[in-house]
C-alpha positions in Angstrom: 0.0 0.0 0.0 1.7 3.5 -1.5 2.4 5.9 1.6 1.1 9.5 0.4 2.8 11.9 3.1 0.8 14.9 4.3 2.2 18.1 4.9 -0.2 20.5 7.4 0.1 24.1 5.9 -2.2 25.6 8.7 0.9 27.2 10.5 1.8 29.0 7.3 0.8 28.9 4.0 -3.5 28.4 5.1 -3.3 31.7 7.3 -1.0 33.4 4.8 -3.6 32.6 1.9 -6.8 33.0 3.9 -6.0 35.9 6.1 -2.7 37.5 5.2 -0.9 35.7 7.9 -2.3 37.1 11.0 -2.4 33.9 13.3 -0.6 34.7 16.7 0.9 32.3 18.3 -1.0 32.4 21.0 -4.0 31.4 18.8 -1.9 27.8 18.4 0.0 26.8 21.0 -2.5 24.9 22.9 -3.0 23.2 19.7 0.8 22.1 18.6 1.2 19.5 21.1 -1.8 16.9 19.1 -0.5 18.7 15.4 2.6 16.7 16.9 0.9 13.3 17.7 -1.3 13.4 13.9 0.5 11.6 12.2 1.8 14.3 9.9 5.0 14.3 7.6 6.0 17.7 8.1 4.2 20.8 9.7 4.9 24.1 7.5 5.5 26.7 10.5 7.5 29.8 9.0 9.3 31.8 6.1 6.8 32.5 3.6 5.3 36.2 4.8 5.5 34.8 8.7 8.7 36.4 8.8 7.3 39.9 7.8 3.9 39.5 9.3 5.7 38.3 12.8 7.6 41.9 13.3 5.0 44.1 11.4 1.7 43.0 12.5 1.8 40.5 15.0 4.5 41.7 17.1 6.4 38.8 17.6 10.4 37.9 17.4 9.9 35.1 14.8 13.1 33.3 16.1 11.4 33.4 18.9 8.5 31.9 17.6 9.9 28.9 15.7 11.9 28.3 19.4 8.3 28.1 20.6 7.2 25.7 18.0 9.9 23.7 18.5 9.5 23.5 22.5 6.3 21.5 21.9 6.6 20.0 18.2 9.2 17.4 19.0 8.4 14.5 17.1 7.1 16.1 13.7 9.9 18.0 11.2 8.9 21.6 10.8 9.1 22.9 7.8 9.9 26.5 5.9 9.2 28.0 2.5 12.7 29.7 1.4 13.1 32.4 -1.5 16.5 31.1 -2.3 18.9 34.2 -2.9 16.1 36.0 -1.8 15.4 34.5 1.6 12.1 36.0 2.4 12.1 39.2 1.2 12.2 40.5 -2.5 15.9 41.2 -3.6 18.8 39.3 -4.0 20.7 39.1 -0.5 24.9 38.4 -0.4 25.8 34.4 0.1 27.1 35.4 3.7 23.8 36.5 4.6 22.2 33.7 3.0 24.3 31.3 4.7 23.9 32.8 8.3 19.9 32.6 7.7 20.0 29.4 6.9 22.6 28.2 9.8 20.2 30.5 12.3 17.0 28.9 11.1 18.1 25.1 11.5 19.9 26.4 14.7 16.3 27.0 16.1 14.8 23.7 15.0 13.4 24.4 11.1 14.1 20.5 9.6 13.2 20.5 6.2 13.7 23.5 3.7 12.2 23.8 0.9 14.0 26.5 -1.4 13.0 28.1 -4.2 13.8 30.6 -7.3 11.1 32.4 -8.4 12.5 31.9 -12.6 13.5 28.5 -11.7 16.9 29.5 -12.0 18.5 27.5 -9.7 21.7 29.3 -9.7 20.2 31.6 -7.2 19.7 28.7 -5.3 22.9 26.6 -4.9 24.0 28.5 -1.6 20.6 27.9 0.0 21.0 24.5 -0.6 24.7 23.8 0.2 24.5 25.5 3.0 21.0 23.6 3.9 22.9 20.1 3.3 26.2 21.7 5.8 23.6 22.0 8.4 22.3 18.4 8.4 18.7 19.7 7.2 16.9 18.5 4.9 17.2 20.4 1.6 13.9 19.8 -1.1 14.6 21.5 -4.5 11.5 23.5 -5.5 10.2 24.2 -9.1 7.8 26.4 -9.5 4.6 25.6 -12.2 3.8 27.4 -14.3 1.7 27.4 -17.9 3.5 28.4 -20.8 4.6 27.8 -24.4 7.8 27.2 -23.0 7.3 25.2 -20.0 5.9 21.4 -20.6 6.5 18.0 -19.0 10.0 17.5 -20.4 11.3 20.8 -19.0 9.8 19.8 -15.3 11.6 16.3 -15.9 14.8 18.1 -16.9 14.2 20.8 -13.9 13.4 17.8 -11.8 17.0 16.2 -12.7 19.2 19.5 -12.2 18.2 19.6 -8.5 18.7 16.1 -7.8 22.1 16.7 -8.9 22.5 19.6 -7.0 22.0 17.4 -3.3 18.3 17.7 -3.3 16.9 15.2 -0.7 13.4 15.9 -2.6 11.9 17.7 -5.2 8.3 19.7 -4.7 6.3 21.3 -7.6 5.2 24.0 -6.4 1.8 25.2 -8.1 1.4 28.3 -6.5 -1.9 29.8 -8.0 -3.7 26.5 -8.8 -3.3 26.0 -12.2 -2.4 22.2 -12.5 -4.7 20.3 -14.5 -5.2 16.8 -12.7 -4.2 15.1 -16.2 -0.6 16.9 -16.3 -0.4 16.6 -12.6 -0.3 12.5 -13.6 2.0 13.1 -16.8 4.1 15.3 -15.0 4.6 13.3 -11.4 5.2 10.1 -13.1 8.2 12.1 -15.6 9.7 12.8 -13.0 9.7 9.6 -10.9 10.9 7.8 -13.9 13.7 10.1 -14.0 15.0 10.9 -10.5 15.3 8.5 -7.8 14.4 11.1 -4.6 10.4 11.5 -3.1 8.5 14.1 -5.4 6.0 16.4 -3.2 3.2 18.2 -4.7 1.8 21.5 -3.8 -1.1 23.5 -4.3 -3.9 26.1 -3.9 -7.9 25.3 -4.5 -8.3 29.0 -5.7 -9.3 27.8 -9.1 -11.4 24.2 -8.0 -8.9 21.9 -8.9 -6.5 20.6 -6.7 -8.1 18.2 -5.0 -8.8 16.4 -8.3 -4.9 16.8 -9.1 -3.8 15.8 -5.9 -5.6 12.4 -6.6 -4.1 11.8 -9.8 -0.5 12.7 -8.8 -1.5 10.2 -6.2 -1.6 8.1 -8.9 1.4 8.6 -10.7 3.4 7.8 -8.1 3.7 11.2 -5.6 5.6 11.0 -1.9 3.6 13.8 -0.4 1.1 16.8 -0.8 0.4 19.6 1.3 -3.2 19.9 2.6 -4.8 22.5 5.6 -6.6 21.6 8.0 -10.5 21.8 6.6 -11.5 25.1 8.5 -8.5 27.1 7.1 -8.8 25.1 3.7 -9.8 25.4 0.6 -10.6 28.8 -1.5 -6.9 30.4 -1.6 -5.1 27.8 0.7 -4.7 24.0 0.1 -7.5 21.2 0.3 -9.2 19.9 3.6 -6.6 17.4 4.9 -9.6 15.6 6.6 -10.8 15.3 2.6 -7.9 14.4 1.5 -7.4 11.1 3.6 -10.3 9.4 3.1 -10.6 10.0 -0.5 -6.8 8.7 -0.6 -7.7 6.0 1.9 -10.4 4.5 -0.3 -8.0 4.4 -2.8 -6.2 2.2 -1.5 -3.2 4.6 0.0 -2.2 5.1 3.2 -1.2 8.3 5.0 -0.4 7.3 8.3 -2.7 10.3 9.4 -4.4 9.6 13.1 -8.2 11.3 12.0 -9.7 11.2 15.2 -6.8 13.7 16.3 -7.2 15.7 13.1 -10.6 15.9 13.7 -9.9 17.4 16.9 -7.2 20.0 15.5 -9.9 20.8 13.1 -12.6 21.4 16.0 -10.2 23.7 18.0 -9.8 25.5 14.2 -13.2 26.6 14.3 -13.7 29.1 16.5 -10.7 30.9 15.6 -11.9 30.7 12.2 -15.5 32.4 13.0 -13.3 35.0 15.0 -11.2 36.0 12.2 -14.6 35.9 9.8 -16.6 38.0 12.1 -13.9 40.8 12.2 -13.3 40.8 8.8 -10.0 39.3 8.4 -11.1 36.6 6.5 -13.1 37.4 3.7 -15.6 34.7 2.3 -14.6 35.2 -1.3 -11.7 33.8 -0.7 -13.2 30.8 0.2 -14.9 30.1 -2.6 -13.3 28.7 -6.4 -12.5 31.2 -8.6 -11.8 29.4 -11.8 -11.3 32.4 -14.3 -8.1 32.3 -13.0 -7.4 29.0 -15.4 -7.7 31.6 -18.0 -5.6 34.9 -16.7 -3.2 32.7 -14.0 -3.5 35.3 -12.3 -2.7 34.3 -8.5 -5.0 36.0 -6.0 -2.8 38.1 -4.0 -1.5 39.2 -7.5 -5.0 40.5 -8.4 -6.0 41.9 -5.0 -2.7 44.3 -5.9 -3.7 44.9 -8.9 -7.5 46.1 -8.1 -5.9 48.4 -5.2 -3.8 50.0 -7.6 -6.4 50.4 -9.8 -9.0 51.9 -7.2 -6.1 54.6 -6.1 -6.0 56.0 -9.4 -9.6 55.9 -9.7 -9.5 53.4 -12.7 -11.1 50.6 -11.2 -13.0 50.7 -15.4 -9.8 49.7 -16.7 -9.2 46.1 -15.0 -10.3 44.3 -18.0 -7.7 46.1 -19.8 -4.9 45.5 -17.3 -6.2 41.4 -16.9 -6.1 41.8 -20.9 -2.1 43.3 -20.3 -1.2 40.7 -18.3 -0.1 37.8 -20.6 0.8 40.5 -23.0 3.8 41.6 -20.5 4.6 38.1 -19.3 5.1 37.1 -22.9 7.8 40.2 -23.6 9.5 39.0 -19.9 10.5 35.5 -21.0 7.1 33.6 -19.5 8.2 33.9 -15.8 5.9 31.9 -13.1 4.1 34.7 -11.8 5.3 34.1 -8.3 6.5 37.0 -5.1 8.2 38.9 -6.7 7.9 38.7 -10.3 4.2 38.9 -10.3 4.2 42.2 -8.4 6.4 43.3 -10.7 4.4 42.1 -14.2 1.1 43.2 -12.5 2.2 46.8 -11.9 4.0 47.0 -15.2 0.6 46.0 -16.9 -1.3 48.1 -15.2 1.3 51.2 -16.2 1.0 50.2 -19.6 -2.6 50.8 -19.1 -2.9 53.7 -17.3 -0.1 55.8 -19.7 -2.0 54.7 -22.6 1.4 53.8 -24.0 3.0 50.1 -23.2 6.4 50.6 -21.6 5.9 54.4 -21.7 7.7 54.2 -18.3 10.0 50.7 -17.3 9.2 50.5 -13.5 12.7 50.3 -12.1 12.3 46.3 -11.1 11.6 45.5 -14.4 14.3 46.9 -15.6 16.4 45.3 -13.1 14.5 42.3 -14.3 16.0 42.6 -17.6 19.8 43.4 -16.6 19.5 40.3 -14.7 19.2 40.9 -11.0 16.6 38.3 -10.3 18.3 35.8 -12.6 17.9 34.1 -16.1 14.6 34.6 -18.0 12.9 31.4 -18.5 12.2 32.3 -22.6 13.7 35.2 -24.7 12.8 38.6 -23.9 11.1 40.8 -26.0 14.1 43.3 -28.0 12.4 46.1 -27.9 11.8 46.0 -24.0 15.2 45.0 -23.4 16.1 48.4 -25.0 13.4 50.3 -23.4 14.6 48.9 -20.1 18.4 49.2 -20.4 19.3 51.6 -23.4 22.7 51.0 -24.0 23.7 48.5 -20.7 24.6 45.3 -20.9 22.7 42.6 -19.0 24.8 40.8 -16.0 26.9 38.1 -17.4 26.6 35.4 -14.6 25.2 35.0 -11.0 23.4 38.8 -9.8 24.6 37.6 -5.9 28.4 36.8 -6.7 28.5 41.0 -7.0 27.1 41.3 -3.5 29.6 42.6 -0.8 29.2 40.4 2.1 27.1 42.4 4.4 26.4 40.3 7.5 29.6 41.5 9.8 29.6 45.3 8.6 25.3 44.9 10.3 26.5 43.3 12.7 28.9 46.0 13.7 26.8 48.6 12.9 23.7 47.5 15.0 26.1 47.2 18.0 24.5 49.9 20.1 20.8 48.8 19.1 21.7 44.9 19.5 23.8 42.1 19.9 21.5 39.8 18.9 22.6 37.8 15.4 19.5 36.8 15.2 18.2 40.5 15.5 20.5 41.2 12.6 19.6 38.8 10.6 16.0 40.5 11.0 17.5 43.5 10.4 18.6 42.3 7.4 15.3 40.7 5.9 13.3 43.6 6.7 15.5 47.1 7.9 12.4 49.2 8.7 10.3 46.9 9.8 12.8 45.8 12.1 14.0 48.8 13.5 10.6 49.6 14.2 9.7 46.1 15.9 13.2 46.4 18.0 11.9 49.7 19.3 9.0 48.7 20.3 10.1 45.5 22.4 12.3 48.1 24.2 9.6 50.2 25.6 9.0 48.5 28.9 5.1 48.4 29.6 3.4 50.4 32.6 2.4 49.2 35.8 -1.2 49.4 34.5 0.1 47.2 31.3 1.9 44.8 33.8 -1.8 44.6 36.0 -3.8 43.6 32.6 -1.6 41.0 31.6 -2.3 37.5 32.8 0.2 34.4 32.7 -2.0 32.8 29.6 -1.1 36.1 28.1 3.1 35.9 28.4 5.0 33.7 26.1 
């Protein structure tokens, strides 16, 4: 009987989808010690937007907060979503940085890593996973779907193949808006079985209707693992019901080694927290519901939320048709990149400039044209000429790896930060997110009041 592995997402990725990553930990603690005893593979805890959404909204340390996971979740690997180069933020850090990160974050108990490029360059991601592998984690190579001319079930074989060369322990597809039809999710998963030798994982979002039909047949063809959320953070935007997913893999005649009765009881501490987040508006229903015109514009749903708030600033809410219309139009002169954090920010906006000028690449935002020299890496296809010499005039695009121009930066922050902190892992923060940061440090200075101190009760200090 074929073992299907379940990943839990509801520490990460089914808060970040359904409500912009605003679960305290306080709203899960009591909860981690039976997410331990589940049965799970893994339990996706942090990276992603937790980083950013710890020290911005939620104000929390998140070191300290994966060292609080790990205090309880002892038996399950926790797991992170890495940008590669990029760690969590949006730009290309130096490899010292990089490496620190990575050493920090295993350090504090993150087990598996699963690293990414946002081009499926996997240059930019070499030092994440060397340095992964140095630290005894466990290091699964990411490729990111996408639907394209260019991209088809040889090219994910042959992407497959790279990373297993590179030292991956596994490979994940990562299908980040939805889009995988349950017959390539077959064709696909059983390509690349047949030509690596290390577990494939498969991850996705319901936001168009279809994943749980393309979990199944990956199932099928031969997967290790999928990613699910618990069923009342599921579904819409995040991944499908976990409790769905085992028994229609179970009468399937898989196994997932899943203990139901103690999902079932995750899921019912879930719920109220759920109706909490609802009721104060946090959670939108729309995003609960399938929205399967994204099959046609792949547009991801955080990408389109941007998009429309652009849109209403300028008071041109009249021309979204024409920016949706813009969209492939843009992708297509980039080189078909997965529109994925960042690059989908970046071909959104650009659309909807093109739009709003009434000119297409009357102005090159400033990331695109870094885009173009080569900051973010290699284009998957050939970009358009006449863009490349709107963008650059007469520069020359980077020959080689963006990162290998970086100064190291992590023992001039260090230094620098010595009168604010001596904490590493404070610079590393620093680092990832400077403002943010500074602003987060500043506040966790400011001792509270007596009155504070009265109002706060032991269930209230972690």
């Amino acid at each position: 009987m074929k073992k299907i592995n379940i990943t839990e997402t509801i520490l990460r990725d089914a808060n970040q989808s359904l409500i912009a990553t605003r679960l305290p930990f306080e709203d899960f603690a009591p909860i981690l010690q039976d997410l331990d005893n589940a049965g799970y593979h893994s339990l996706e805890c942090w990276g992603g937007a937790t980083f950013d959404s710890c020290l911005r909204y939620l104000n929390e340390d998140p070191w300290e907060r994966l060292k609080n996971i790990k205090k309880i979740v002892t038996k399950t690997p926790l797991q992170m979503l890495l940008r590669g180069q990029n760690i969590l933020g949006y730009k290309h850090y130096p490899d010292d940085v990089v490496r620190e990160f990575i050493k920090m974050s295993v350090y504090h108990g993150m087990d598996i890593l699963r690293i990414f490029d946002a081009l499926n360059d996997f240059q930019n991601i070499e030092v994440a996973m060397d340095e992964t592998k140095k630290q005894g984690a466990h290091a699964q190579g990411t490729i990111i779907y996408t639907v394209s001319p260019i991209h088809d079930v040889k090219n994910y074989a042959n992407l497959a193949k790279q990373l297993e060369n590179m030292g991956a322990d596994s490979i994940c597809i990562k299908d980040m808006a939805g889009l995988i039809m349950p017959s390539l999710a077959y064709d696909i998963v059983k390509n690349i079985k047949e030509t690596v030798k290390i577990p494939v994982f498969l991850h996705s979002h319901s936001t168009n209707g279809i994943a749980e039909m393309a979990y199944l047949k990956a199932a099928e063809a031969g997967v290790d693992g999928i990613d699910t959320a618990i069923s009342s953070f599921s579904s819409g935007t995040a991944q499908p019901p976990t409790e769905t997913m085992y028994h229609a893999l179970e009468a399937a005649g898989f196994t997932t080694n899943l203990d139901i009765d103690k999902v079932t009881h995750i899921n019912n501490f879930f719920k109220p927290v759920r109706e909490r987040f609802i009721e104060s508006g946090v959670m939108d229903p729309k995003v609960l519901t399938p929205q399967p015109e994204g099959l046609k514009n792949q547009i991801p749903g955080g990408m389109l939320s941007n998009m429309i708030s652009q849109l209403k600033a300028q008071n041109s809410i009249d021309k979204l048709d024409a920016v949706l219309n813009e969209v492939p139009r843009v992708r297509k002169d980039l080189g078909y990149p997965p529109l994925v954090t960042p690059i989908s920010q970046m071909v959104g906006t650009q659309a909807t400039v093109n739009v709003l000028t009434g000119e297409r690449y009357k102005m090159v935002l400033k990331e695109v044209k870094a885009y173009c020299r080569g900051e973010y890496g290699k284009a998957p296809g050939e970009i358009d000429a006449e863009v490349m010499k709107k963008a650059l005039g007469k520069d020359e695009p980077i020959k080689g790896r963006f990162a290998s121009s970086l100064e190291p930066a992590f023992v001039k922050t260090k230094e620098a930060l010595k009168d604010i902190t001596t904490s590493e892992e404070d610079v590393l923060s620093y680092l990832a997110f400077p403002q943010i940061a500074e602003d987060f440090f500043k506040k966790r200075s400011e001792k509270p009041s007596n009155d504070d101190m009265r109002k706060l009760t032991n269930s209230e200090v972690i």
